[in-house]
DRENTORDREN-754323 format. One record per residue (C-alpha): residue in three letters; x, y, z. Coordinates in Angstrom, 3 decimals, m for minus. Last residue first. Example, Ala and Ser with C-alpha at 12.3 -4.5 7.8 and 13.67 -1.06 7.14 Angstrom:
REM residues 2
SITE   res          x          y          z
SITE   SER     13.670     m1.060      7.140
SITE   ALA     12.300     m4.500      7.800
***
This chain:
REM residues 363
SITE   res          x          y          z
SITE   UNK     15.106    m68.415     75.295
SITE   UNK     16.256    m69.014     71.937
SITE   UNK     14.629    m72.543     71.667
SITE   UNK     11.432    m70.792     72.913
SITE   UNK     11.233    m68.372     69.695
SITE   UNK     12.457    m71.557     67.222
SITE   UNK      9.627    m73.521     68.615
SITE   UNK      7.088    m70.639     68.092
SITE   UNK      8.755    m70.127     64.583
SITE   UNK      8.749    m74.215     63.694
SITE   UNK      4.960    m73.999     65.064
SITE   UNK      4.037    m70.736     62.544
SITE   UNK      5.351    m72.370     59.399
SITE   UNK      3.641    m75.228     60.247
SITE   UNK      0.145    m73.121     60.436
SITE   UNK      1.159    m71.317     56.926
SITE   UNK      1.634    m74.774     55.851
SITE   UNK     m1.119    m76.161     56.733
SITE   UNK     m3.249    m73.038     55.457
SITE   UNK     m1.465    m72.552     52.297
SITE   UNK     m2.197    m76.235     51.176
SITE   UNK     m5.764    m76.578     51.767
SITE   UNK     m6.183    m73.215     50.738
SITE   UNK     m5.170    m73.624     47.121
SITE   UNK     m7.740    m76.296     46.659
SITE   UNK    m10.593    m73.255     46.641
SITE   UNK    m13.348    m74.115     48.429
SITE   UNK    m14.896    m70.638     47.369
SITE   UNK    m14.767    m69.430     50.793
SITE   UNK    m11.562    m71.422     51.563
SITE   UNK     m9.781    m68.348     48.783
SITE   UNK    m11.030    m65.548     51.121
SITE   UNK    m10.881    m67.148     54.778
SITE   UNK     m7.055    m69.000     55.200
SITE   UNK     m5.878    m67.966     51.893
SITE   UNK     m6.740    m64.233     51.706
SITE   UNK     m7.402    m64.108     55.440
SITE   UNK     m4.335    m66.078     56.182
SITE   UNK     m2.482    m64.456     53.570
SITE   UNK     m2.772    m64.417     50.082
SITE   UNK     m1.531    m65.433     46.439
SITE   UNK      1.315    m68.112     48.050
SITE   UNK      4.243    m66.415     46.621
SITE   UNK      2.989    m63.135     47.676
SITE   UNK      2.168    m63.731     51.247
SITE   UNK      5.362    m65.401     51.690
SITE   UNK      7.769    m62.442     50.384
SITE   UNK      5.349    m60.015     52.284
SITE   UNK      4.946    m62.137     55.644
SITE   UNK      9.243    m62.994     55.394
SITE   UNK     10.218    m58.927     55.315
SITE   UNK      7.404    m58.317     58.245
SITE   UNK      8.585    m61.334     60.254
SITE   UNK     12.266    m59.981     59.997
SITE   UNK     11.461    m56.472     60.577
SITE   UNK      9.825    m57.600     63.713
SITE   UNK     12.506    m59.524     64.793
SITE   UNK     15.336    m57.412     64.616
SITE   UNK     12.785    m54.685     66.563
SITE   UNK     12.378    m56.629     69.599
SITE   UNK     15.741    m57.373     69.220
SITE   UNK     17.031    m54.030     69.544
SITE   UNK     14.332    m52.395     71.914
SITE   UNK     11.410    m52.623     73.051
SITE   UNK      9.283    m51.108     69.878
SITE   UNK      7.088    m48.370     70.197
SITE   UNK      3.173    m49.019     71.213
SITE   UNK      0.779    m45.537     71.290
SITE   UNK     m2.508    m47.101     73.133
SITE   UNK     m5.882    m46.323     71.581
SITE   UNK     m8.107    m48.224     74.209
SITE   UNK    m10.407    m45.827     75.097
SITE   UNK    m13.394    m48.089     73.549
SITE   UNK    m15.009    m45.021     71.596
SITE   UNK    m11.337    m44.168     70.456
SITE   UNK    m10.102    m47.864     69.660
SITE   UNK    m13.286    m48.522     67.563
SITE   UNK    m12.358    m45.418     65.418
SITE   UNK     m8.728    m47.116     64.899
SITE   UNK     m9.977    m50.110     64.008
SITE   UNK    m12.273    m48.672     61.455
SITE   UNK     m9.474    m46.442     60.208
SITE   UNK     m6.833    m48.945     60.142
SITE   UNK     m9.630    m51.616     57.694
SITE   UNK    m11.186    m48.906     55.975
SITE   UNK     m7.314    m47.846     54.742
SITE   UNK     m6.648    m51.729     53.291
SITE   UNK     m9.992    m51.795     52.389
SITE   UNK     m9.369    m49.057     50.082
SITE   UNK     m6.144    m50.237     48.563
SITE   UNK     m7.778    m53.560     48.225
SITE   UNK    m11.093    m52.569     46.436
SITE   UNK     m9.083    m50.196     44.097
SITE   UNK     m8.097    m46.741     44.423
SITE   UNK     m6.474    m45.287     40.857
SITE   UNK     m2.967    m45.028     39.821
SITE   UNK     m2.648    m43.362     35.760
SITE   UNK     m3.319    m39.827     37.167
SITE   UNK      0.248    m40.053     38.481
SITE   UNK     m0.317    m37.433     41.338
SITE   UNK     m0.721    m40.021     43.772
SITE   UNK      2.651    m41.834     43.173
SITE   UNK      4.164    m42.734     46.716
SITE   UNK      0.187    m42.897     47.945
SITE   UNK     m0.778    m45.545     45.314
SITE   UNK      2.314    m47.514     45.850
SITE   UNK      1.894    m47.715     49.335
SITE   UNK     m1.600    m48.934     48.995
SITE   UNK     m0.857    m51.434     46.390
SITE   UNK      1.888    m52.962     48.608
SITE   UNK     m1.017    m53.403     51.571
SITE   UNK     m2.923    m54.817     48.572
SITE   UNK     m0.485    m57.515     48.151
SITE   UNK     m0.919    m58.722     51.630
SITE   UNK     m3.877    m58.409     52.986
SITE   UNK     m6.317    m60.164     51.704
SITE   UNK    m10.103    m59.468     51.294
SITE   UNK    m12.401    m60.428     48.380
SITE   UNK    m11.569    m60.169     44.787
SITE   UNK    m13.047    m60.621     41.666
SITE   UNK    m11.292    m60.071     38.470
SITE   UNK     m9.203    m57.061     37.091
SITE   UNK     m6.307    m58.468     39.255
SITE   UNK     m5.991    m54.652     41.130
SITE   UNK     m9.665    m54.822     41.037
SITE   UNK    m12.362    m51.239     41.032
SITE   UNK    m14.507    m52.662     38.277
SITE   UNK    m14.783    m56.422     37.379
SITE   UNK    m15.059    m57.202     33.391
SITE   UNK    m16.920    m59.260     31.491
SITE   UNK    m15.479    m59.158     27.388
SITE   UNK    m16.086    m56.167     24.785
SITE   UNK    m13.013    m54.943     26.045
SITE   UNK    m13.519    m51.165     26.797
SITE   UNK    m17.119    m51.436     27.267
SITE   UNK    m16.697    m53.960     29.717
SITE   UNK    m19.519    m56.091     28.931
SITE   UNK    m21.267    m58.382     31.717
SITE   UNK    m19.334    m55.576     34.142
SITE   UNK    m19.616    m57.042     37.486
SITE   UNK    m18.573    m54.554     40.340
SITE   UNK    m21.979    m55.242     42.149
SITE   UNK    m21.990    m58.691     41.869
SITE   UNK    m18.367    m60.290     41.841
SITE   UNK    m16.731    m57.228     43.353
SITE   UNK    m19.137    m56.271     45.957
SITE   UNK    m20.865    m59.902     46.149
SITE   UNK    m17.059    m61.169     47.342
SITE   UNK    m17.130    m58.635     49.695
SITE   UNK    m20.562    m59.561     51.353
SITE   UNK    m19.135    m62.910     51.509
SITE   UNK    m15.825    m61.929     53.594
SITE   UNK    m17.928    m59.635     55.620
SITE   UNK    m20.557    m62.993     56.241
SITE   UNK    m17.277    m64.877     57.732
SITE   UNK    m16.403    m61.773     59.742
SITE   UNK    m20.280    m61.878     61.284
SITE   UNK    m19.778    m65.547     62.239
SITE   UNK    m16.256    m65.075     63.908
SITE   UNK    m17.983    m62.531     66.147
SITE   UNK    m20.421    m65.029     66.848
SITE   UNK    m18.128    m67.427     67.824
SITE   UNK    m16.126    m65.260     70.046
SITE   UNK    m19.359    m63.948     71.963
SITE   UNK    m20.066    m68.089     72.570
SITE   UNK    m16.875    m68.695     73.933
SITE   UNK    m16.740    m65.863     76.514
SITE   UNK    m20.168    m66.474     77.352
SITE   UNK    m19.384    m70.068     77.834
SITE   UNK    m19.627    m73.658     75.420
SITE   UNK    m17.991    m75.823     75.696
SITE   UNK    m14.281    m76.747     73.695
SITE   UNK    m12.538    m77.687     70.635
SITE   UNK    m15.341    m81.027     69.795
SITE   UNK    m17.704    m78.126     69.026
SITE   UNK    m15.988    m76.082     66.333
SITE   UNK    m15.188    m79.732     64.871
SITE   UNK    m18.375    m80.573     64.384
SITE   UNK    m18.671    m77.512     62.956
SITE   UNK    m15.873    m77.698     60.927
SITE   UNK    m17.307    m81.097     59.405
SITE   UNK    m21.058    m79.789     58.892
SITE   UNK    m19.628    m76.357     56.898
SITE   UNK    m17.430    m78.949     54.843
SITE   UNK    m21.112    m80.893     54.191
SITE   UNK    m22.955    m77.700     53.721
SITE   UNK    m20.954    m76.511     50.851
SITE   UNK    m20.435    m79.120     48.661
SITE   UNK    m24.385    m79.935     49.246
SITE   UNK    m25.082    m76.289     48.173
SITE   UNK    m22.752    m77.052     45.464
SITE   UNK    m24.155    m80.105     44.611
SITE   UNK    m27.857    m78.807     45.008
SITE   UNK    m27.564    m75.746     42.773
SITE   UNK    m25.893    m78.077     39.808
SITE   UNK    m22.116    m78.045     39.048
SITE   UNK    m21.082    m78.657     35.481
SITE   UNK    m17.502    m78.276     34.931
SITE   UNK    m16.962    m81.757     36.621
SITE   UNK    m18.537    m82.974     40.244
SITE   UNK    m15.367    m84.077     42.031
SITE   UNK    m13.463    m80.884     41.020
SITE   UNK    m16.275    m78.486     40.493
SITE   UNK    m17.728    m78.534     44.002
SITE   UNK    m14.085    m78.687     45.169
SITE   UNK    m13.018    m75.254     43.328
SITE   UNK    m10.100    m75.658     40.997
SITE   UNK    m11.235    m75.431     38.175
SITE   UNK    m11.431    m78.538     36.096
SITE   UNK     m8.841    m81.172     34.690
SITE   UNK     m6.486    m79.878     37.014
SITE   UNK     m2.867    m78.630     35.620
SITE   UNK     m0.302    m79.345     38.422
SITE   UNK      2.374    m76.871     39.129
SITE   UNK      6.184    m76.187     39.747
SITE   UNK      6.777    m73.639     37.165
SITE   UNK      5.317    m71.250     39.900
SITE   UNK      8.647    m72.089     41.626
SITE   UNK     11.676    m71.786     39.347
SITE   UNK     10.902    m69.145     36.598
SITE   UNK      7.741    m67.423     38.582
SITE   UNK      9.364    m66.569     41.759
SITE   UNK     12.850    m66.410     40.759
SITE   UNK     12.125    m63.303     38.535
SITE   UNK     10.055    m61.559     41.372
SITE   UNK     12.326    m61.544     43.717
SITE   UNK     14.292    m58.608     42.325
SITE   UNK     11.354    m56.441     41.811
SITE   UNK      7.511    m56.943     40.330
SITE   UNK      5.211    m58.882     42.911
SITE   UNK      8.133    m59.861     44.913
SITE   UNK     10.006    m56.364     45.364
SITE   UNK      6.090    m55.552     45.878
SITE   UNK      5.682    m58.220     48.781
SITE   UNK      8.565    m57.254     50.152
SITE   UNK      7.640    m53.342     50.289
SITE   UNK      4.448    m53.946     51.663
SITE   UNK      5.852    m56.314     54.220
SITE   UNK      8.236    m53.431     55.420
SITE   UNK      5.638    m51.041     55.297
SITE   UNK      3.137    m52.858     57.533
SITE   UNK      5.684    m54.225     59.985
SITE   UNK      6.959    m50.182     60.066
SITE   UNK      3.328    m49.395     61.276
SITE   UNK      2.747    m52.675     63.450
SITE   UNK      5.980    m50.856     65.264
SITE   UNK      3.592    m48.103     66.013
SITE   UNK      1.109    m49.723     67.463
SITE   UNK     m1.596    m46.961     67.984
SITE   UNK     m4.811    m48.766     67.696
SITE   UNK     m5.569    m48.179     64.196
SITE   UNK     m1.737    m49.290     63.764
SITE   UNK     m2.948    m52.644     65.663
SITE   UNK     m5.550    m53.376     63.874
SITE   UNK     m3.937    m53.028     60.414
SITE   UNK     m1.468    m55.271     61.905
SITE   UNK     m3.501    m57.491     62.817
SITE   UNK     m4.967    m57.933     59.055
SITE   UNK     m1.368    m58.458     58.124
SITE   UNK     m0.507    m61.457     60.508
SITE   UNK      0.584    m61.270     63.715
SITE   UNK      3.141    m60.253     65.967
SITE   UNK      6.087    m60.144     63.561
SITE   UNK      8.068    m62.872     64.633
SITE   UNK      5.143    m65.205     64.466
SITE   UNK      3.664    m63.916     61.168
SITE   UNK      7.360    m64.754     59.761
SITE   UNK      7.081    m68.205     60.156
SITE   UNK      3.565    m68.421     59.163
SITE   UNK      4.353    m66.377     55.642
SITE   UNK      7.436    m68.073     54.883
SITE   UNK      5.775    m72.094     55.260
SITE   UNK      2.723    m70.249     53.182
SITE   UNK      4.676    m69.054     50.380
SITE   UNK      6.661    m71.797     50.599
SITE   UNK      4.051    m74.469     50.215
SITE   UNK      1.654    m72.518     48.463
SITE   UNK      4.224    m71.971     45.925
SITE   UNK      5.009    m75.240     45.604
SITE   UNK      1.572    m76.151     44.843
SITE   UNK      0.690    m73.584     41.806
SITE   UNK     m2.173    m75.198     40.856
SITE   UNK     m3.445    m74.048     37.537
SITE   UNK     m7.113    m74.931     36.496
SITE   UNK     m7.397    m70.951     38.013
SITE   UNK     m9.781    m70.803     40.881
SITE   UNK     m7.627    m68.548     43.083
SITE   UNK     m7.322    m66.380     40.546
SITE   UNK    m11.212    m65.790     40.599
SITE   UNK    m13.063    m65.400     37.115
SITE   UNK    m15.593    m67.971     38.574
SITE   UNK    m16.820    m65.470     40.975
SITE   UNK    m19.819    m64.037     39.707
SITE   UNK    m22.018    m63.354     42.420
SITE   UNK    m25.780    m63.566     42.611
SITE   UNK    m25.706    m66.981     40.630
SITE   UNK    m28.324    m69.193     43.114
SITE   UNK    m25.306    m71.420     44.015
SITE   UNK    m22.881    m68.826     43.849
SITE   UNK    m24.304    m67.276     46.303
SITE   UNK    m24.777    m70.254     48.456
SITE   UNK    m21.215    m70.828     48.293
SITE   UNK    m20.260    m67.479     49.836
SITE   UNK    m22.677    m67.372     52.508
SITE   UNK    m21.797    m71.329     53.553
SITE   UNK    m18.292    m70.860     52.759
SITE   UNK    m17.980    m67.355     54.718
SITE   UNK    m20.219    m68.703     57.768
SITE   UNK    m18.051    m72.111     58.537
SITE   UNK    m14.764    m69.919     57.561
SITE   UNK    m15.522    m66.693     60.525
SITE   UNK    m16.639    m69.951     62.944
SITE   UNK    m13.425    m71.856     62.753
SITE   UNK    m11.511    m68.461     63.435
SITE   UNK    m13.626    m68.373     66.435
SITE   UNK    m13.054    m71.729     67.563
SITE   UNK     m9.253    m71.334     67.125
SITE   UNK     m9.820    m68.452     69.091
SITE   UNK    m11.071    m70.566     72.081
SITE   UNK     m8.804    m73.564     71.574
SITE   UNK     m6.787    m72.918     74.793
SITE   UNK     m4.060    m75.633     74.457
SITE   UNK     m1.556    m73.594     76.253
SITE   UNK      1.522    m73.155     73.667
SITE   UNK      0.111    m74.776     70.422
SITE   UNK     m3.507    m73.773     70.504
SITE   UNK     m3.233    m70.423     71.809
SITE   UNK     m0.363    m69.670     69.578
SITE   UNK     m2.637    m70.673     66.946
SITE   UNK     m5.350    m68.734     67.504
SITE   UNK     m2.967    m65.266     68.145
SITE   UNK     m1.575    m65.905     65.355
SITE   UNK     m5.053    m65.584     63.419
SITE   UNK     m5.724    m62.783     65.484
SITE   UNK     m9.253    m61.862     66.233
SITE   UNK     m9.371    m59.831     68.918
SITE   UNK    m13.138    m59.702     69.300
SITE   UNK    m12.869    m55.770     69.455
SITE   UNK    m10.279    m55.267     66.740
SITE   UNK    m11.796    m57.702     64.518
SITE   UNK    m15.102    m56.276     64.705
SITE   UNK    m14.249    m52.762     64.076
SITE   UNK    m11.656    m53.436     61.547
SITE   UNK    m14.681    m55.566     59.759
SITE   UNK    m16.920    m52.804     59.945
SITE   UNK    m14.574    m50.360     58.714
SITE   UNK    m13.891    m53.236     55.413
SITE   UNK    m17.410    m53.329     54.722
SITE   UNK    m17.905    m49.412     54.332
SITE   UNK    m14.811    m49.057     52.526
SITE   UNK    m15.796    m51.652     50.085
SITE   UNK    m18.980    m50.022     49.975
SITE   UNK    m17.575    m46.836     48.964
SITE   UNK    m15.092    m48.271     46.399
SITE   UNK    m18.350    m49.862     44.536
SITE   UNK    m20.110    m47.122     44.513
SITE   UNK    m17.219    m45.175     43.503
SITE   UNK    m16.566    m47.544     40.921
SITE   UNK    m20.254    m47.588     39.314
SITE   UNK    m19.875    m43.959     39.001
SITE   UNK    m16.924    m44.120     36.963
SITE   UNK    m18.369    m46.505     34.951
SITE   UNK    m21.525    m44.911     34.010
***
């Protein structure tokens, strides 16, 4: 029974994760790409968009929860432990190095299914940073001196839970929920008015938001073991953490690489991340056919490529230290309101303005 459960779990995984390479790779959505617009021209349109993609994965995710169709609580981002420091650095090192890399790792999943070659070697280089930091040489240094750096909350760390106690009713969360959804969309609509252009980007960012959900009720509902038969506790099939997991890109990219160095050791087996790590370059990539936009993209030269290898090498140290990425972070670990996020995000956005300003001081 388990073994077909995974597959039915690793097929819809694949199945969400194609749709959202499809969608991201024709709305553009670039989480750099937001905040360069923001910083260097004050065009707030992606912002807006990435605004939208959070406002409709909180509500769907939160509501969930709310009426107990997911099981979430099992998260690591909602661990009583709050690692602070590390989503301080991990995010400062994972904006900085986004910018000299072209994007984040979701974009760069686009942009191999679209031909980028370079966003090929980004993509192995973070992988292989991130798993020298997982388990390697950096990893020693990252838990002795700065996950030892941490508060321990009263309470998960979820917000419904932290001003509410262990106890959260339907209504608070749903309240929880509605209330940050209110603020951002106020804010969605203070950023700008509203135009076709505009209001196409805001419903793409919608439809990511609900991809985010659906993938939490993948692992959390329809990978939910009540009793794993192999340890008599709840268990999540088809998880690299062996709890629930939406989408990040960070760790998982390492995960992939791993999985296809070793394939014939019958111990590695596909997870949710390895697979949406593939769904996410081959629906990209199938999107760039139909559109005739697959474009093969070398790098420039030297520097073009200094820099690139750079960003990639500080995204996969960052993206580790801070457990996830802007979509991991930024979208996955907001979903659940997670306190995490409100530090990772900042600084993975500060990160990102020293790297701009560091960019057009070398010019």
């Amino acid at each position: 029974m388990n073994e077909a459960s995974s597959a039915q779990v690793l097929i819809a995984a694949g199945l969400i994760s194609g749709l959202l390479g499809v969608v991201m790779n024709r709305s553009h959505f670039c989480t750099m790409g937001a905040l360069s617009d923001w910083f260097n021209m004050s065009d707030f349109g992606r912002l807006r968009q990435w605004l939208a993609a959070l406002v409709s994965a909180i509500l769907m995710t939160q509501i969930m929860w709310a009426f107990q169709a997911v099981h979430v609580e099992a998260s690591f981002y909602l661990t009583a432990k709050f690692t602070w420091l590390s989503h301080l650095i991990g995010g400062l090192l994972f904006g900085f190095g986004m910018v000299l890399g072209s994007g984040c790792g979701s974009k760069a999943l686009i942009r191999v299914g679209s031909g980028s070659l370079k966003a090929l070697v980004v993509l192995l280089v973070m992988g292989l940073a991130a798993y020298v930091t997982m388990r390697g040489i950096l990893a020693m240094p990252r838990v002795s001196w700065i996950e030892t750096q941490f508060i321990e909350l009263s309470s998960a760390q979820d917000l419904p839970r932290l001003i509410f106690g262990s106890e959260v009713s339907f209504s608070q969360r749903v309240a929880s929920a509605c209330a940050i959804a209110g603020l951002l969309l106020g804010l969605i609509a203070l950023l700008g008015k509203s135009s076709a252009q505009s209001s196409h980007q805001i419903i793409s960012g919608f439809l990511i938001g609900l991809l985010i959900a659906a993938m939490w009720f993948v692992s959390a509902s329809l990978g939910y073991l009540e009793e794993d038969p192999n340890t008599l506790k709840e268990g999540y099939l088809a998880t690299n953490s062996r709890g629930p997991e939406s989408f990040s890109f960070v760790a998982p990219i390492a995960y992939a690489i791993d999985y296809l160095i070793l394939f014939s050791d019958k111990s590695k087996t596909l997870s949710i991340g390895i697979v949406s790590v593939f769904g996410m370059v081959l629906g990209a990539f199938i999107d760039s056919l139909l559109s005739q936009r697959f474009r093969l993209e070398g790098f420039t030269g030297l520097e073009d490529t200094r820099m690139h290898l750079l960003g990639a090498a500080l995204m996969g140290v960052g993206g580790v230290t801070a457990f996830g990425c802007t979509v991991g972070q930024g979208l996955s670990a907001a979903s659940l309101l997670a306190l995490s996020a409100a530090i990772s995000l900042p600084a993975i956005a500060l990160g990102a303005w020293l790297a701009m300003k560091w960019q057009m001081s070398r010019l």
